[in-house]
C-alpha positions as CSV (number, residue, x, y, z in Angstrom):
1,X,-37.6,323.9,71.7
2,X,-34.6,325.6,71.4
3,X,-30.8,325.6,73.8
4,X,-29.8,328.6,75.7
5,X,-26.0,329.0,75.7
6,X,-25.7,332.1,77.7
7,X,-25.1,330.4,81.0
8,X,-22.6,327.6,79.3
9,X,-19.3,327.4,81.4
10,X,-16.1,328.8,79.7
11,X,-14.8,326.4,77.3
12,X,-12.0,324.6,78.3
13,X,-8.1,325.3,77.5
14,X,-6.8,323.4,74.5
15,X,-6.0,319.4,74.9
16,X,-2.5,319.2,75.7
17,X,-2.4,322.3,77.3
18,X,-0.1,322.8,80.7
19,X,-1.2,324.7,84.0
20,X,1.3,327.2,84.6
21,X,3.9,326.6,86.2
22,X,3.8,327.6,90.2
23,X,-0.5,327.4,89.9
24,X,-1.6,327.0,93.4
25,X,-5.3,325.0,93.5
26,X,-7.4,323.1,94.9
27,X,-7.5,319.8,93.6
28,X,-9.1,316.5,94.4
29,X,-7.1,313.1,94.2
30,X,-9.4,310.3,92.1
31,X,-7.2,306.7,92.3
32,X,-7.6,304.4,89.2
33,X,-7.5,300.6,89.9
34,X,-4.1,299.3,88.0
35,X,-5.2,295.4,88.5
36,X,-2.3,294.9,91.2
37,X,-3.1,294.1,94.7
38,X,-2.2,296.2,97.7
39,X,-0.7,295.4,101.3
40,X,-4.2,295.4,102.6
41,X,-8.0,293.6,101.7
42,X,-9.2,297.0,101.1
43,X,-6.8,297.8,98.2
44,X,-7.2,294.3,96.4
45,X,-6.4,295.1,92.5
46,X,-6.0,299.4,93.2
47,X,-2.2,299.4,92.3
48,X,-0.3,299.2,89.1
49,X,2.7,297.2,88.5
50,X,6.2,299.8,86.9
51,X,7.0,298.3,83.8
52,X,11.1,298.6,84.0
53,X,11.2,297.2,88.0
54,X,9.0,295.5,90.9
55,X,7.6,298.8,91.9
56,X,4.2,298.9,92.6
57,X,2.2,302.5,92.4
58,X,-0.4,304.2,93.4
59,X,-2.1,305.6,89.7
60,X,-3.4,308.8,91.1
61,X,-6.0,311.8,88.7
62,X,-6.0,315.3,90.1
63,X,-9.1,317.9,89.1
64,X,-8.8,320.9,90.1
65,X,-12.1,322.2,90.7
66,X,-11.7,326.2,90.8
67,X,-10.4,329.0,89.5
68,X,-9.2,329.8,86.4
69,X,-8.2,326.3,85.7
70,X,-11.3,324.4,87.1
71,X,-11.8,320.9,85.4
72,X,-8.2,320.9,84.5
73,X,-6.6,317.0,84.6
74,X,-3.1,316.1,85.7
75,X,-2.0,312.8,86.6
76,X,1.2,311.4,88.6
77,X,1.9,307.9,90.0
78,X,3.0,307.3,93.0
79,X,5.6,304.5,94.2
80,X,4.1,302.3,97.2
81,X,6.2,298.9,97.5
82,X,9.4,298.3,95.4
83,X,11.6,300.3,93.5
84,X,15.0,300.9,94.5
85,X,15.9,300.5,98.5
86,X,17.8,302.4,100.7
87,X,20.9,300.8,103.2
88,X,18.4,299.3,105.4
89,X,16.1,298.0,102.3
90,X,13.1,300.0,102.4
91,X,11.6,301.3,99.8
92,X,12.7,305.0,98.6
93,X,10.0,305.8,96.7
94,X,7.6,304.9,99.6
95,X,9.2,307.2,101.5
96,X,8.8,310.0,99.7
97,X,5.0,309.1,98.7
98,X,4.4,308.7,102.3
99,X,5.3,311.8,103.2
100,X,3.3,313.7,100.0
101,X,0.1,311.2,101.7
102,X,0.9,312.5,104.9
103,X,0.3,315.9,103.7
104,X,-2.3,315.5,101.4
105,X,-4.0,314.5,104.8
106,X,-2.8,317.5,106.6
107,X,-4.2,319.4,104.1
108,X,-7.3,318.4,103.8
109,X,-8.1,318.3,107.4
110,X,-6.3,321.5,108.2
111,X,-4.1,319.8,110.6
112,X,-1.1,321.7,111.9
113,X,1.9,319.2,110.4
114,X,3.5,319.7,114.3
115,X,0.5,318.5,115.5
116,X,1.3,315.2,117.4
117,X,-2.0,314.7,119.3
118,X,-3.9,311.5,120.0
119,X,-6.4,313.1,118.0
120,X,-4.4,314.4,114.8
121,X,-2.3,311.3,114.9
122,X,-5.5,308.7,114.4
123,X,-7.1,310.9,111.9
124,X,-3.8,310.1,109.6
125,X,-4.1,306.6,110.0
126,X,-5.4,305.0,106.9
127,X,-7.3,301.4,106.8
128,X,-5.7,301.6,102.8
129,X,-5.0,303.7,100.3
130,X,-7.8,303.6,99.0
131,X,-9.1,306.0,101.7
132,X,-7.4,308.7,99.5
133,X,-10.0,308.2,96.6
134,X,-11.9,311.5,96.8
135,X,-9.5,313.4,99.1
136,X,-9.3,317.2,98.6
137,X,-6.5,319.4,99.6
138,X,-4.1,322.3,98.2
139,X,-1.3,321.8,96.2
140,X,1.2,323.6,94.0
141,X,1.4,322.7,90.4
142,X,4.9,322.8,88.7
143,X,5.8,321.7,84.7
144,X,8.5,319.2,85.1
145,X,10.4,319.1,81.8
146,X,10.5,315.9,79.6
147,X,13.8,313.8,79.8
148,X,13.7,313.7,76.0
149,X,12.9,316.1,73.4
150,X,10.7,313.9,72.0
151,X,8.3,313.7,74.8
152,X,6.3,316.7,75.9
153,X,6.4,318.5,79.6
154,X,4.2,317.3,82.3
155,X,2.2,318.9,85.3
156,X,2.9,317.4,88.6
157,X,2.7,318.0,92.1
158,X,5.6,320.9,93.1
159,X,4.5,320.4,96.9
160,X,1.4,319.9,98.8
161,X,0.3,323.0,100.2
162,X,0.0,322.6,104.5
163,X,-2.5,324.7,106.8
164,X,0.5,326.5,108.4
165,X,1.4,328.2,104.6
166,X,0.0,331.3,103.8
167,X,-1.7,330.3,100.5
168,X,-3.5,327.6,102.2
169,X,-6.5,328.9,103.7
170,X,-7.3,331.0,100.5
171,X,-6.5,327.9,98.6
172,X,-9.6,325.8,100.0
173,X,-11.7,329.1,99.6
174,X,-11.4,329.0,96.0
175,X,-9.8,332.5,96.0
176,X,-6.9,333.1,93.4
177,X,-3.7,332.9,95.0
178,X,-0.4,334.4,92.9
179,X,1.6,331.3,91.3
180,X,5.1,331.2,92.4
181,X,7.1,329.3,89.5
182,X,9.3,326.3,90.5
183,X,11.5,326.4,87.6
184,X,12.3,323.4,87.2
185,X,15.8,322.6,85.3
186,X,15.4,320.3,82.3
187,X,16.4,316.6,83.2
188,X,19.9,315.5,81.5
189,X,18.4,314.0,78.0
190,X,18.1,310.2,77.0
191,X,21.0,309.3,74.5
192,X,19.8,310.0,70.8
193,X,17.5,307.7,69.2
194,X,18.4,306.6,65.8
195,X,17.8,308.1,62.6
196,X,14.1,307.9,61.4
197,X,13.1,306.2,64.9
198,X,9.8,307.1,66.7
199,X,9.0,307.3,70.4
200,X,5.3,306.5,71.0
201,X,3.5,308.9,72.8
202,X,3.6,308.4,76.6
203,X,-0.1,308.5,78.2
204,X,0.4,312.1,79.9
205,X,0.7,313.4,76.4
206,X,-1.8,311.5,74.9
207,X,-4.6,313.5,73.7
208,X,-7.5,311.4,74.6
209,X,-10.4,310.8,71.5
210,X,-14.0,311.9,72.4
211,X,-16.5,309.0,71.7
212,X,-16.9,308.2,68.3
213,X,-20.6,309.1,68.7
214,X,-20.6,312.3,70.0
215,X,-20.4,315.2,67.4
216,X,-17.4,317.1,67.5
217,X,-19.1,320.5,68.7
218,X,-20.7,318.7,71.4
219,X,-18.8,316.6,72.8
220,X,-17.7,317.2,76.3
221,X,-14.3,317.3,77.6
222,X,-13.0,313.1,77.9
223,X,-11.1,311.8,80.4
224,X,-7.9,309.8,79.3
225,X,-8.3,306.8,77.0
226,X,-6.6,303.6,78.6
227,X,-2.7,302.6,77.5
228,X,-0.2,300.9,78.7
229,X,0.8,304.1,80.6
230,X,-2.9,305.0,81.6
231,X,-4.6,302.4,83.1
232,X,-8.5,302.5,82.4
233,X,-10.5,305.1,84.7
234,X,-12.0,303.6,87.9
235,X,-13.6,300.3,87.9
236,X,-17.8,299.7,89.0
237,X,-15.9,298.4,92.1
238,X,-13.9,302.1,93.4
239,X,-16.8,304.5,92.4
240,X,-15.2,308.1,92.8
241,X,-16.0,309.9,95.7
242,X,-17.7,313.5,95.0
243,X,-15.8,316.3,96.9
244,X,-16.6,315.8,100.7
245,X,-18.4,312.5,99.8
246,X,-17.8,309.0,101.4
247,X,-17.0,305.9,99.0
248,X,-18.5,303.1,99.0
249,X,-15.9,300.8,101.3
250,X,-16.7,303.2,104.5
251,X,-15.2,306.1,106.4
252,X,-14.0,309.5,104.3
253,X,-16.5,312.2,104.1
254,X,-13.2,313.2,104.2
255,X,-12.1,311.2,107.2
256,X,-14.6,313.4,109.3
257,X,-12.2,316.4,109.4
């Protein structure tokens, strides 16, 4: 017996590792259950609860499944209910997450975002959010500088890419597309901690273990470990959705775009 390597993938960038900043990609959205009900049946115990207000989130892992940077992870949370209001009391941060939804959808389904058919309009209706498991769509990548020195840089979402942008039809080809760098100015800094004090290291800057079991030259790229930060990958109960695939709970395959 013996193990051909020649037609092994290219190994992976190094843990900890940023995309570049600007990287435009395809990426597909997996939700991991936070334990915290949502506004509807279908999204009993999908949310997480914020730690500093009432907010709950949507905990949301993006792949990005081509190019250079295929089988890259980023993750990003997204407010849902609570947080801080605005002068009529709704929520701010579900305002601004319903509108990166409402493009995600747009995206995915190549749906012109002036489009205000019958048609368009029903297909970005959602029964929950956890219709979202699975989706796929283009997006922009930007490197959004820690608040505090302490802490590393993270990727996140610069803006979801929309069918009537240039990029976006060679986006969901899988073709390499020319990063345009956001640029992002570094946040104003926490005060200073005190002399000999230690921040502990926030779960998008964890560098997740691989299983005890597996040898070191082996072992296969792991998903994050759970923390406080990073709630455990999905339960039995939201099995993730395979690009174009339906869960379990009904429609996507992805919304019948």
């Amino acid at each position: 017996m013996s193990y051909d390597l020649n037609d092994a993938q290219p190994q992976m960038a190094p843990i900890g590792e940023l995309i570049p900043d600007g990287t435009f990609a395809k990426v597909r959205l997996t939700v991991r259950p936070g334990g915290v009900d949502g506004a509807t049946p279908m999204d009993a115990k999908l949310l997480k609860a914020s730690q500093s207000s009432d907010a709950k989130m949507l905990d949301c892992e993006f792949t990005i499944l081509e190019g250079p940077h295929a089988r890259r992870k980023f993750w990003q949370s997204f407010t849902v209910a609570g947080g801080k209001v605005d002068e009529k009391g709704q929520s701010i941060g579900w305002k601004i997450s319903k509108s990166t939804f409402r493009a995600m959808v747009d995206s995915a389904l190549g749906l012109d975002p002036r489009d205000e058919s019958p048609d368009a309009k029903a297909k970005r209706v959602l029964p929950g959010l956890k219709h979202l498991d699975g989706i796929v769509f283009a997006a922009r990548i930007m490197v959004e500088p820690a608040s505090n020195p302490q802490y590393r840089d993270q990727n996140r979402i610069a803006n979801v890419v929309l069918p009537d942008e240039p990029q976006h039809a060679a986006i969901m080809r899988g073709e390499a597309v020319p990063p345009e760098p956001v640029n992002a100015p570094p946040r104003k800094a926490a005060s200073a901690p005190a002399p000999g004090w230690q921040a502990p290291t926030p779960a998008w800057g964890a560098q997740p273990q691989a299983p005890a079991a597996a040898p070191a030259w082996g072992a296969q790229a792991p998903a994050p470990q759970p923390t406080q930060q990073s709630p455990a990958q999905q339960s039995p109960a939201s099995p993730p959705s395979a690009p174009g695939g339906a869960p379990a709970t009904g429609m996507p395959a992805w919304l019948n775009g």
